[in-house]
N, C-alpha and C positions, 0 to 999 in steps of 0.2 A: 437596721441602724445600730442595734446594739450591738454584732458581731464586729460590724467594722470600728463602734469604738475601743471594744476589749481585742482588737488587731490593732490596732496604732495605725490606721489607715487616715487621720489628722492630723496626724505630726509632717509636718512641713521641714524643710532647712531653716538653718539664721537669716534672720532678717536680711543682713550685709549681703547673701548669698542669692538675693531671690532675682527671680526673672521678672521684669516690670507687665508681662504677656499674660502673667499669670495671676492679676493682679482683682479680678471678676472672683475665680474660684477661691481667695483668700477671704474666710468669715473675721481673723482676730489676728492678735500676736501676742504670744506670752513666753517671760522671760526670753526674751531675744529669737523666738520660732513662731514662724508661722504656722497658723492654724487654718486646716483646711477645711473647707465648707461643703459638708459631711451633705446635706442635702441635697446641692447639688451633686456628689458623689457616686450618691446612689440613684439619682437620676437616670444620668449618664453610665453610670455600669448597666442599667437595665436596658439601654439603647443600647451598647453596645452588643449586649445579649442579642437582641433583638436581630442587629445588624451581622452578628455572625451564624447564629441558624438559618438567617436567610442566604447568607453568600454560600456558607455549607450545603444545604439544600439544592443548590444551585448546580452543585457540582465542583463548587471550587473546593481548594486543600488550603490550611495554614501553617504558615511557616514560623513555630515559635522561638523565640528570640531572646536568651537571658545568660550573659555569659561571665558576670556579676557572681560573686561566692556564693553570697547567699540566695541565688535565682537559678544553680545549674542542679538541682537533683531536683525543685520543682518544677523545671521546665522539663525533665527528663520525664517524669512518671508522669504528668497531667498530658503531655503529647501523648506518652504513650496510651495513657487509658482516653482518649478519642481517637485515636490512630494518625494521629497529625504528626508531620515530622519539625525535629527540631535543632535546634543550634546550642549547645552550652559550654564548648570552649572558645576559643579567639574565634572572630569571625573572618574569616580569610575575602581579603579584599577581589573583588570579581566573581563571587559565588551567584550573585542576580545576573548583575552585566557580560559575565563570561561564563555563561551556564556549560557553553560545550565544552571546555576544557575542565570544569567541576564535574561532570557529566563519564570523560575520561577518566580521571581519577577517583572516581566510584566504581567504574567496571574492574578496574586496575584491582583494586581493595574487594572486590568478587571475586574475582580470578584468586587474588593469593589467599583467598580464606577457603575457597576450594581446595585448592592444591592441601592447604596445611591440611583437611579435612583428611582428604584421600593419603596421606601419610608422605606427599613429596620432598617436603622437608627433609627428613628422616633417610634418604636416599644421596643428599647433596653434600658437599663437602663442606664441614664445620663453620668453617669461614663465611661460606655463601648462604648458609642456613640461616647464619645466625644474622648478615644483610638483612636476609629477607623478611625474618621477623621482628628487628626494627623498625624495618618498614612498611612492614602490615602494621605495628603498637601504632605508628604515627599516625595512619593512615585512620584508621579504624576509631581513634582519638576526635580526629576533624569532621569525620564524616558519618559516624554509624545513624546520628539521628538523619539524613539525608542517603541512608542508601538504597530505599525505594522512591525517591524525587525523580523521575520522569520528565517533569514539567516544571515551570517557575508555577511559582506558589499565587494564587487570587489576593492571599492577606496576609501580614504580617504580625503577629502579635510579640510586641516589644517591653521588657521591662528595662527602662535605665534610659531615654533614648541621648542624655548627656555621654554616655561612655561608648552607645550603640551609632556613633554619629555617622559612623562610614556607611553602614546598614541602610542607617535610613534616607542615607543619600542614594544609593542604589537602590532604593525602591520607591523611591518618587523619580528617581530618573526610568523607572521601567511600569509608573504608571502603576503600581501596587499598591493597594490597601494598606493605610498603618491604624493598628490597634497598640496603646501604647498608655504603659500608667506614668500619666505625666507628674513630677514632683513641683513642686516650686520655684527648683531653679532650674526651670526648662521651658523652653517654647514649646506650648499647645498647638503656635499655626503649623510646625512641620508634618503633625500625624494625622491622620482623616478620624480619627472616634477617637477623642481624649478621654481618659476615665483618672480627675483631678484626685492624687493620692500618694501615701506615702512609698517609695519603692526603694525603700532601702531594707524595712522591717521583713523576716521572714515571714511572718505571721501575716504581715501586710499581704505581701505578694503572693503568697500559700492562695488565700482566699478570695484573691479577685481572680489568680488563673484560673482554679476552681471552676470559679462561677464561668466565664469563659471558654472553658474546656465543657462542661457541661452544656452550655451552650453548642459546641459544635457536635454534640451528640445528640441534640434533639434534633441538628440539621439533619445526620448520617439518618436518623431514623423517619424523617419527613421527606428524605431524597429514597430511603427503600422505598418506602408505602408509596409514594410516586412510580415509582419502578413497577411496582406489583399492579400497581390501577392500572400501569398501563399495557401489561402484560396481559391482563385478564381481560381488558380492551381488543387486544390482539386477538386472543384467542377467541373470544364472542364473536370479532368480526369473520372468522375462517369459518367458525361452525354456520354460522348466518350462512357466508357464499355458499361453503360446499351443504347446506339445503337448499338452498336457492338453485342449484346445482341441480341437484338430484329432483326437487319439484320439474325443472325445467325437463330434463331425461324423461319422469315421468308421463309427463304432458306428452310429448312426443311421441311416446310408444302410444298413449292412448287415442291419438291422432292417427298413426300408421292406423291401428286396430280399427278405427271406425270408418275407416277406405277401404279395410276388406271387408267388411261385414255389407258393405254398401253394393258391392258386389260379388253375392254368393256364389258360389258353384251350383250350377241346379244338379243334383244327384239324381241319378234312376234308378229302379229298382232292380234290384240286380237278376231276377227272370228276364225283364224285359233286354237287360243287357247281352244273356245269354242269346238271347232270341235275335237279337240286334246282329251278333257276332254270329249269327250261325248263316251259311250262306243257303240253305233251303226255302229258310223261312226266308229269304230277299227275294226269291227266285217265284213264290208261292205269292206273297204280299204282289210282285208284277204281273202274277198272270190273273188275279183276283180285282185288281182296280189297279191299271196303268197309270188312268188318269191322277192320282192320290201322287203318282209317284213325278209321272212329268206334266208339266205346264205348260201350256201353249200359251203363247204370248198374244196379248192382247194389241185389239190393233190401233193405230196412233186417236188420239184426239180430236183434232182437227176435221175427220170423215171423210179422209184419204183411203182409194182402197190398197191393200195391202196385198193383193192376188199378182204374182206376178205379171209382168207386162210380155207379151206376146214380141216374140222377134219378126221383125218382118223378112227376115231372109227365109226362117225356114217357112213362111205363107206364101213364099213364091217358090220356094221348091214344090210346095203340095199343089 
């Protein structure tokens, strides 16, 4: 509370000047200004806090928005130290709505920072040279805090949104989040997370980005630590299969194994093998006991005889 009163984040416009919408967040009025209600203030910044670490976290990007004198070097360094991209000169009508030809004129604005890179410039004839780096200053003017924008942006975070009117028309026509410090003489219903405040003071604006930029760093850091849980998810689940894996392989082999043990080899000894292979000793083994070696089949069951049966042709030849 006490930061944002030694910020001038209470000072409202004139009276004559105010928005009747805004008429909830006004605590007073002195000498002809409205006085804004600091309480609810800080409310509402800490929602909105709340509400951008979560859209961050999410995955979504913000697109900050301050194209006001004294909003375009803190919109520049507070983007950049969250890594958000942002807007701080004119806002060029169709940059939401007509992202694919913003989109070309970003690559456009790669290409010739390339080229000056590699020394193309310096090769072309004076005239054409000096084209082209006019038209890179311009280029590069409009778009450098949008030259990694891929995507339209989840959220917008707006200071001014009386001057930022085109802005915020294209992003409620595209369904986009408005984060926005609304003054007194401005309508609260056009933005999604009003944070009631003065946005004319640098000091004001310095320290609500702040705290909003810092917010979207606690996302960037609650979206890694998401990432890495679930990384390490990933890889517990692989190491899990592939033992699963290898129990399974295992089992298997010890399965084969205990079907051949089930059926051994009987081994002999290797005399008796010699003896086996030798053909004297078969020859010796026959003429010592036939019988051991052949079988005479036994005769049926039943108490049939077995003897052959006599022909009667040749009992009539005899």
């Amino acid at each position: 509370m006490k930061s944002l009163l030694e910020a001038g984040v209470h000072f409202g416009h004139q009276t004559r000047r105010w928005n009747p919408q805004m008429k909830r967040y006004i605590f007073t009025q002195r000498n002809g200004i409205h006085i804004i209600d600091l309480q609810q203030t800080l409310g509402m910044i800490n929602d909105a806090c709340r509400a951008m670490t979560q859209l961050v976290a999410d995955g979504g990007k913000v697109l900050f928005v301050g194209t006001k004198r004294q909003a375009q070097e803190v919109m520049q360094s507070e983007a950049d130290r969250c890594g958000m991209w942002y807007v701080n000169q004119r806002w060029l009508g169709g940059t939401l709505t007509n992202f694919q030809t913003i989109k070309t004129r970003i690559s456009y604005m790669l290409d010739l920072q390339q080229k000056r890179d590699q020394g193309y410039f310096r090769v072309l004839p004076k005239k054409e040279a000096v084209k082209l780096r006019d038209t890179l200053n311009r280029l590069e003017k409009y778009f450098t805090g949008l030259r990694d924008m891929n995507e339209l942006p989840k959220a917008l975070f707006v200071i001014d949104i009386g001057k930022e009117d085109i802005c915020i028309a294209e992003a409620r026509r595209m369904g986009i989040e408005i984060f926005a410090i609304v003054d007194s003489d401005c309508d609260p219903g056009k933005v999604t997370h009003t944070i009631p405040g003065n946005d004319d003071a640098v000091r004001s604006i310095r320290l609500i980005t702040g705290k909003l930029a810092s917010a979207a760093l606690e996302g960037l850091a609650l979206r890694e630590a998401r990432l890495e849980a679930d990384r390490e998810e990933m890889e517990l689940a692989e190491r899990e299969a592939q033992m699963l894996t290898e129990q399974e392989e295992d089992a298997l082999g010890a399965a084969v194994g205990t079907g051949d043990e089930a059926y051994p080899e009987q081994e002999l000894p290797e005399v008796l093998l010699s003896e086996m292979e030798s053909p004297e000793t078969v020859a010796e083994a026959l003429e010592e006991s036939p019988e051991a070696v052949l079988e005479v089949p036994e005769g049926p069951s039943d108490g049939t005889s077995t003897e052959p049966e006599e022909n009667p042709e040749q009992e009539s030849e005899v």
